[in-house]
N, C-alpha and C positions, 0 to 999 in steps of 0.2 A: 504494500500500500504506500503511493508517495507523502509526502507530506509537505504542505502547503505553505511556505513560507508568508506571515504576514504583514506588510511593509510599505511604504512610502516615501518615492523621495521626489524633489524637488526642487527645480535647479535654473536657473537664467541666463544662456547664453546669451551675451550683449553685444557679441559680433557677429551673431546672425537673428538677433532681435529676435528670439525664440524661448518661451517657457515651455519647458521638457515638466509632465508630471507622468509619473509611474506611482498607479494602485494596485496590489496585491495582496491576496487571501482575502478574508473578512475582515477587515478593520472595524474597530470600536469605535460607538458614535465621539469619543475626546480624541482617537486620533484620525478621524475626519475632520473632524470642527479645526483640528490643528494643521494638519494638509491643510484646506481650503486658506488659514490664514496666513499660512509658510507662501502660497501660489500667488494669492494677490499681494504681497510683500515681498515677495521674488517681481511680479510683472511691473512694481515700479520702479525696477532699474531698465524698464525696458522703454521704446518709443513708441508713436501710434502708430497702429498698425500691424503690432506686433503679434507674431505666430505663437499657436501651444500646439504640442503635439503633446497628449493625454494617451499612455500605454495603460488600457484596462483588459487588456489579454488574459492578464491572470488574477483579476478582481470579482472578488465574489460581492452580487449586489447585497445591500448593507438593507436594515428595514427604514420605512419611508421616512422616520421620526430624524433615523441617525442619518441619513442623506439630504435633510433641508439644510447642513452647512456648504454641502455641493453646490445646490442651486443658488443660495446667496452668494458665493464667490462667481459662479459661473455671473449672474446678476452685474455683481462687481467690476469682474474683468469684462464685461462688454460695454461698463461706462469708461474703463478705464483706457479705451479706444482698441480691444482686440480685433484683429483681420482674420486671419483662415486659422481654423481648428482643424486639426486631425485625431480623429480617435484610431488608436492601436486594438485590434482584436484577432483573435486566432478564431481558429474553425470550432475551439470547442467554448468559447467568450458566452455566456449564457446572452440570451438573445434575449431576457427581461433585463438586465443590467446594459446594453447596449441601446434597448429601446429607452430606457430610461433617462440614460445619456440624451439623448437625440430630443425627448420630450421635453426637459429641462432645459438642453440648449435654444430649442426654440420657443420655449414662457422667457428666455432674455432676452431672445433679441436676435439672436444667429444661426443659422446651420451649422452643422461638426460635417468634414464628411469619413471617408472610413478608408487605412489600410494594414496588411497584413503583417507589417513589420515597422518599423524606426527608419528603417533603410527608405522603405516605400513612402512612408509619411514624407522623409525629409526631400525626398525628390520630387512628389505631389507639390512640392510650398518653393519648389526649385533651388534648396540647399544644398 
């Protein structure tokens, strides 16, 4: 049986004007609420217009209570003038955590679109 590492990180390149977030296993709603703040606190070193590529490949969706600090940051970063999102997802990405992504980004304000690696994401955004 594997076992699912549970983890967060979050990072701002400033020379390709890009917030990188990676979610992984189930996270507790305080370290969501802490992501979400680490994210928009990472995207003010960035400029407008600025790119996320969001890897939830191996993020198990959270319950809806502990995911209202997603949608406030998602909220957040699309006043904080974000451009193109990339969601990261594999083939086996549960497809309610992915719709869910999709549903919240568009109650702020944007579309995500979707690809199968980091590799893929960063070429979609022309990186």
């Amino acid at each position: 049986m594997a076992i699912s590492e549970t983890r967060y990180d979050v990072r701002a390149d400033t020379t390709t004007n890009t917030l990188y977030i990676e979610l992984a296993g189930r996270l507790e709603a305080d370290e969501i609420e802490t992501a979400a703040q680490e994210a928009t606190d990472a995207a003010e070193r960035l400029s407008d217009g600025f790119y996320i590529i969001n890897d939830i490949s191996k993020f198990t969706p959270p319950s809806p209570e502990a995911a209202k600090p997603i949608q406030e940051a998602q909220k957040e970063l699309k006043g904080m003038g974000v451009g193109d999102v990339v969601r990261v997802v594999a083939s086996d990405t549960s497809q309610v955590t992915e719709n869910a992504f999709q549903r919240r980004s568009r109650q702020a304000g944007y579309e995500g679109k979707t690809a199968q690696s980091i590799e893929e994401a960063e070429a979609m955004l022309g990186l």
